[in-house]
N, C-alpha and C positions, 0 to 999 in steps of 0.2 A: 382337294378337300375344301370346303363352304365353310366359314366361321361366322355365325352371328352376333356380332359384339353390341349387345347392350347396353346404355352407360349413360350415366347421369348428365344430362341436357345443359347442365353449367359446367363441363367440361369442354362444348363445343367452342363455347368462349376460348375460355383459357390454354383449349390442346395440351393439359399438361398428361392427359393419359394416352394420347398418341403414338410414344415410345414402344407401348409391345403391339399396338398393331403395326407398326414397321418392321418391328420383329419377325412378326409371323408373315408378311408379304413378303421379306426377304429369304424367309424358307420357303415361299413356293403356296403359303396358304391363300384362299379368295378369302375376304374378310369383309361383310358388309356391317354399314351400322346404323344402330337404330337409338332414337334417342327417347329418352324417357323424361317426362316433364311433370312426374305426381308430386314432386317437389314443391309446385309452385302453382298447384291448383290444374295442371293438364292431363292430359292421359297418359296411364303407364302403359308399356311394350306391351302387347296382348302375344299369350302363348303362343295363337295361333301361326303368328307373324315369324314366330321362328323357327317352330317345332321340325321344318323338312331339313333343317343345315343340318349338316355332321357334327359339328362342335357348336354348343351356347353358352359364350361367356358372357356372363353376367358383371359389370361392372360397380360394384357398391349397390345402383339401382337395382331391381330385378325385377321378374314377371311374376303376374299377379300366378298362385298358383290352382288351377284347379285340381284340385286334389290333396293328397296328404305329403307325399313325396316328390320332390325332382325325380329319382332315380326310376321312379313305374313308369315317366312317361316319355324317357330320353335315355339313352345307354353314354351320352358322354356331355354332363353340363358342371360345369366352373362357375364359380360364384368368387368376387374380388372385394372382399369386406374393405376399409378405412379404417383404421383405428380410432380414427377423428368421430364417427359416425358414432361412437357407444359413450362420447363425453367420459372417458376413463378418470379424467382430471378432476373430477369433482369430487370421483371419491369413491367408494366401496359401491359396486357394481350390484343389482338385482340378481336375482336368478335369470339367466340367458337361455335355456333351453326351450324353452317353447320358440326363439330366434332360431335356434340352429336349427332344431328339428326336422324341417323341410328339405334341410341340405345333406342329412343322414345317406351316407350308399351316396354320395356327389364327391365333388373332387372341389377343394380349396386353395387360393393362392393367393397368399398372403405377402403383403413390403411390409411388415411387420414381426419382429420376434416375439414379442408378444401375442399377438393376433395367433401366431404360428403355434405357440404355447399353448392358448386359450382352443385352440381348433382342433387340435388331438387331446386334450384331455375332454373333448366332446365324442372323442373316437369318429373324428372325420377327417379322410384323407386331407394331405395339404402338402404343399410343395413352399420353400421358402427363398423367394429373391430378393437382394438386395441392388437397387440400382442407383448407379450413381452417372454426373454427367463427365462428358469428357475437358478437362482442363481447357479454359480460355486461353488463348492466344497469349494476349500480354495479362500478367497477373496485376492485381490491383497495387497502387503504387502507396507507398507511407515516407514519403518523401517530405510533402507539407503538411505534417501531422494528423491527424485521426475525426475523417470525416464519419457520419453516419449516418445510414438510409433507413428511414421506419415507416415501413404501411399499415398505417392504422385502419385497419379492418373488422376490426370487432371490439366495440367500447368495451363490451361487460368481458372480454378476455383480458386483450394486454390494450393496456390506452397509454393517453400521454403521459398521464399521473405516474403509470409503471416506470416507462422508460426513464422521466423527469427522475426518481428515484436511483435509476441506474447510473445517470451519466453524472450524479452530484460531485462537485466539486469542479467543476470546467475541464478535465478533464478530453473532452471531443472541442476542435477546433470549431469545428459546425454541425448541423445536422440537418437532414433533409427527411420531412415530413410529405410523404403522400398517403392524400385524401381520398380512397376510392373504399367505401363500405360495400361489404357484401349484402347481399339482399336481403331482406326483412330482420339488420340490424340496427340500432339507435344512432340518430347521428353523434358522431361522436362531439367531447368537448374539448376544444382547442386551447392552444398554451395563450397566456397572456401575453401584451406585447412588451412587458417587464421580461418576463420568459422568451421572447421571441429574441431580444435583444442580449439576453442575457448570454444564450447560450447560441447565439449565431444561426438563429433557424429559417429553411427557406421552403415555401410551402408548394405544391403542385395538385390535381386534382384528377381525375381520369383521360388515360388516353386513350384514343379510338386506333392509333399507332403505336403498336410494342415495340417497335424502333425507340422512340421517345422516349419511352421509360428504362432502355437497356442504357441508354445515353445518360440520365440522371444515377444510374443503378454504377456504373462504371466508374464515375465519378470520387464515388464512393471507398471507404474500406474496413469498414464497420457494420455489419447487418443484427438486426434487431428482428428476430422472427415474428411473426406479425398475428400468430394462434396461439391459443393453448395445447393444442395437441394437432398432431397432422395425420392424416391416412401414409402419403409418401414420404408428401416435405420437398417438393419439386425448388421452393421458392427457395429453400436455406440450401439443397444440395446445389444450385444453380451459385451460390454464395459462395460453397466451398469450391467449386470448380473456379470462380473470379480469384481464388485466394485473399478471401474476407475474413476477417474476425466475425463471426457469430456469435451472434448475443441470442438464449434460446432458454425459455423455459425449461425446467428438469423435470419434460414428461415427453411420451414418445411422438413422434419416432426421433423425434432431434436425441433425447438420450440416449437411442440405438445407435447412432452415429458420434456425437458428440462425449468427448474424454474434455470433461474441464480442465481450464488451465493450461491442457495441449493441445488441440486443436479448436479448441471455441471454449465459450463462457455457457454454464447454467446457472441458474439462479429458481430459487422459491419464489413460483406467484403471489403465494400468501401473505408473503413477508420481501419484498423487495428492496435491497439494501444495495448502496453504492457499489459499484464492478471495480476492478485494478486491469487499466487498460494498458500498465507498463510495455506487458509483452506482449500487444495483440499483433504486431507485425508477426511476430515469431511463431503466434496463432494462426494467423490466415496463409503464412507458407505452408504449415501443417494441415493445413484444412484442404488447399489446392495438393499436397502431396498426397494426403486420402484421396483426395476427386480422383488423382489419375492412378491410382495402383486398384482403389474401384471399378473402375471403368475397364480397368482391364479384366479383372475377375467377375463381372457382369456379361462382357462378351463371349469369354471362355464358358459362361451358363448357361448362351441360348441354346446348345443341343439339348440339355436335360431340361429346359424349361418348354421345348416345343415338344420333345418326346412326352413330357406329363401331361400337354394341351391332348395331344394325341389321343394317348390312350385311352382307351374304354375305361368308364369308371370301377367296374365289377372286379377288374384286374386288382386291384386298393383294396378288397374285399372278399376275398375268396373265405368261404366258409362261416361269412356273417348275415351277407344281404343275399336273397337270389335275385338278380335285377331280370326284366323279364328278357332280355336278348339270351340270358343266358339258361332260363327256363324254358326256353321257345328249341334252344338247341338239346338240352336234356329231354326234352319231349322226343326231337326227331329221331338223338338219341335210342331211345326208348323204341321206337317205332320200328327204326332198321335191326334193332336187336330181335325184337319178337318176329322181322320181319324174316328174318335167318332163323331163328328157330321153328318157324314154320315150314319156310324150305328142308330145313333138317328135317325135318319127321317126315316130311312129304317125299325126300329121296329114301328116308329108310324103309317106307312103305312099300314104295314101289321095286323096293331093290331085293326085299328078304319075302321070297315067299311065303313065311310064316305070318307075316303084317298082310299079305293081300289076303292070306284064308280066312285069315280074322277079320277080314274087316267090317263085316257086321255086325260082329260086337263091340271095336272100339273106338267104329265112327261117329254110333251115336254120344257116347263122352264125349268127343274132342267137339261133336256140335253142341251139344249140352252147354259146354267151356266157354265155347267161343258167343255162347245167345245170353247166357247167364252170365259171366264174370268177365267176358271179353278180353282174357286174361293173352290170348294168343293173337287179338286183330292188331 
């Protein structure tokens, strides 16, 4: 079975959507991929490019579509929305349906409850996974009190100012500030060195080595989610697997995961007020205990998550959409039916002398039938 995984070109960076195509290699699927760059001024995946695979999973990016539907021109395409992608965080959402629309008679799968939520009350199939990583080796240590790692990422989401509000009162022993902005964000504005001093801060900037940064990230035992909202949330579940305290906006997916107080901190972007970091040890155990009883009920998923890759999408649908695989077979349907009733009459003809005496009278009907309504070819 041929999978054509599509997927947004700033993942090839990061590998953080990697995870279900190892999945599916390890069931046995061929998985090629294709990256898409209309993000950033390049070309997106052209249908054509993928249209022969068995399965087309569309990862957040998708192909341009000609036509109205996925489902007329593929009997089995998966589309992987982000929840990050629709800005939820801002606030009361437009009208989406002319988004889904296309995905109508397709199949959905969603790392979001929401998303999951939002996708059937569109009345479109969706399958819902939750994935989490499997537990680090040594958990994060709160031996010499409560360091913190913040990658500031996006000024106009969570900046210094945020954090700086978070940690007031000296509270974090140090904190460890990395600089690497996402693309055609604002450079961000940095702490003073009253601030630098004040609160222990030590600054780094991009590595060309993720070695480097698991090294400063380990360090560590306090995480500061670095969005406003995430599609998976790779960087904060990677947090809870270290056995980190999480510090995380109260918008998804870190809400989907995250119980304040027991297993991580949230807080209002709007209004950002001093954290109580008394119990964050007793937090980041809980956060590493969800990682691994996750990880295990994520493994135990992949048979129904490769079974729903599988499937034809028509299956999700019986009696709403006719996708044409399944029209094409109602046709042939059709054809062996009339195809035996022809036979029928053609044996009763020849078997009952009463049909052969007649048959100049009731051959021109059935030619008639067959020239005019074609109701018997």
């Amino acid at each position: 079975m041929r999978v054509a995984y599509v997927d947004h070109s700033f993942h090839e960076k990061t590998r953080s959507t990697s995870f279900l195509v190892d999945v599916m290699r390890r069931h046995g699927l061929t998985v090629d991929y294709f990256w898409d760059n209309s993000w950033q001024g390049g070309a997106a995946v052209s249908w054509e490019h993928v249209c022969s695979y068995d399965v087309i999973i569309m990862f957040q990016a998708f192909c341009p579509l000609p036509g109205t539907h996925y489902r007329k021109l593929h009997p089995n395409v998966i589309y992987i929305p982000m929840l990050d992608q629709f800005g939820m965080w801002r606030g009361p959402m437009y009208n989406l349906r002319e988004f889904w629309e296309p995905f109508q008679g397709s199949k959905i799968l969603n790392f979001s409850i929401g998303l999951h939520s939002t996708t059937l009350a569109f009345g479109i199939a969706s399958h819902l996974s939750r994935y989490y990583h499997e537990p680090k080796a040594e958990a994060a240590s709160f031996e010499r009190g409560l360091h913190g790692f913040f990658w500031l990422r996006r000024e106009r989401e969570i900046s210094w100012s945020t954090v700086r509000a978070l940690i007031s009162g000296k509270q974090l022993t140090s904190l460890h500030l990395h600089l690497a902005t996402d693309p055609q964000t604002p450079s961000p504005k940095l702490p003073s060195q009253v601030e630098i001093d004040e609160h222990n801060i030590t600054i780094s900037r991009w590595f060309e080595n993720r070695a480097e940064l698991d090294k400063l990230l380990e360090k560590s035992n306090v995480f500061f989610a670095p969005r406003a909202e995430e599609g998976i949330g790779q960087s904060f579940l990677e947090a809870f697997a270290r056995g980190q305290c999480v510090v995380a906006p109260n918008n998804g997916t870190m809400n989907e995961y995250i119980i304040s107080g027991v297993n991580g901190l949230l807080y209002d972007m709007t209004n950002p007020s001093a954290l109580d970091f008394t119990s964050a040890e007793q937090m980041g155990q809980l956060a590493r205990t969800t990682s691994a009883t996750g990880a295990l009920a994520w493994r135990a998923s992949e048979e129904k998550l490769i079974e729903f890759i599988l499937t034809p999408s028509e299956k999700f649908y019986v009696g709403k959409y006719i996708h044409p695989a399944l029209a094409q077979r109602n046709e042939s349907q059709q054809r062996q039916r009339k195809g035996k009733l022809r036979k029928r009459l053609t044996d009763i003809s020849r078997s009952y002398r009463v049909f052969r005496a007649t048959r100049a009278v009731w051959y021109p009907v059935v030619k008639f039938a067959r020239n005019c309504l074609g109701t018997l070819r």
